[in-house]
C-alpha positions in Angstrom: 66.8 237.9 1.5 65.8 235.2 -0.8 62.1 233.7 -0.1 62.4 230.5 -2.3 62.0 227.4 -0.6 65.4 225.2 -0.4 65.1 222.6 -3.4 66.2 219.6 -1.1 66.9 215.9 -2.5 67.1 213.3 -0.1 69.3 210.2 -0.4 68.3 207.1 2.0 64.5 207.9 2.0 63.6 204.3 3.7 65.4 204.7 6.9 64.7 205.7 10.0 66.4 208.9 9.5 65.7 209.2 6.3 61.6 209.1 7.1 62.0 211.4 10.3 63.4 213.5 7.5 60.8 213.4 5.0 58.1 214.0 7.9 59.8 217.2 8.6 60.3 218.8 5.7 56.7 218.3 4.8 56.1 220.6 7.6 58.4 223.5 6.6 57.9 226.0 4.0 62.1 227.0 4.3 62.3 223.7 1.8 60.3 222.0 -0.9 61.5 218.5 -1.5 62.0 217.9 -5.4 63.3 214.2 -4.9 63.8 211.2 -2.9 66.8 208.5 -4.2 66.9 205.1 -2.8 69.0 201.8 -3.2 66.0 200.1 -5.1 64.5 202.7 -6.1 61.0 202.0 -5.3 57.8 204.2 -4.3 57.7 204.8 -0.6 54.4 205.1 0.9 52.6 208.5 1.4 55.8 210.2 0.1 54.3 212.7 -3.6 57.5 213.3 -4.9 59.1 211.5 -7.4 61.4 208.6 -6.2 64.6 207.5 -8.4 67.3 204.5 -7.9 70.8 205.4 -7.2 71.4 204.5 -10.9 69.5 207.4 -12.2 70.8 210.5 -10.6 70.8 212.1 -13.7 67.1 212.1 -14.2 66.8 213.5 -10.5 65.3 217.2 -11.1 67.4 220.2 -10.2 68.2 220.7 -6.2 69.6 222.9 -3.7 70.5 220.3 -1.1 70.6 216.5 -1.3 71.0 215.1 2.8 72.2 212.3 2.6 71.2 209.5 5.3 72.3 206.3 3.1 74.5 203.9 3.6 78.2 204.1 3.3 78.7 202.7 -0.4 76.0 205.1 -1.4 77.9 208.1 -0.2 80.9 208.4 -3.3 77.6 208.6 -5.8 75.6 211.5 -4.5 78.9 213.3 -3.4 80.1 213.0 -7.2 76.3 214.3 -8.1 75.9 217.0 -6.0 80.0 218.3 -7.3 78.7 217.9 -10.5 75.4 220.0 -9.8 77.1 222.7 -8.0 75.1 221.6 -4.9 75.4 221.5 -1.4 75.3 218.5 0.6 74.8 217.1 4.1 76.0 213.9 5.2 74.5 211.8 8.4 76.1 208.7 7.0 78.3 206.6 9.6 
């Protein structure tokens, strides 16, 4: 059994979701959370890993798993990034 943590990305940072999120992988040792991407792109409080804008995917570093709790016309970019990557993803947009 493999005892690397889960390089997770996570896509819609800001939300509500998207903070109940970040609070709980901060708590597990299962995942380690390489990257946040949001709309604007800007820091988010409290949160020490880097933070990108949907335009710059491709300086996002390498992940396992991006979840993705963005809105809808965010959803066709990190799909096409995490083909791309080879990566898995998990969508909780509506």
């Amino acid at each position: 059994m493999n005892s690397d943590p889960i390089r997770l990305l996570v896509h819609g940072p800001s939300g509500r979701m998207g903070r109940a999120l970040l609070r709980l992988v901060g708590a597990d040792a299962r995942f380690e959370l390489v990257a946040a991407v949001s709309r604007s792109g800007s820091a988010i409080e409290g949160l020490a890993v880097p933070v990108f804008s949907a335009t710059q995917f491709s300086r996002c570093p390498a992940f396992d798993l991006a979840i993705d709790f963005s809105l809808p016309d965010g959803f066709d970019a990190i799909l096409a990034e995490c083909v791309g990557r080879g990566a898995a993803l998990v969508s909780g947009t509506t």
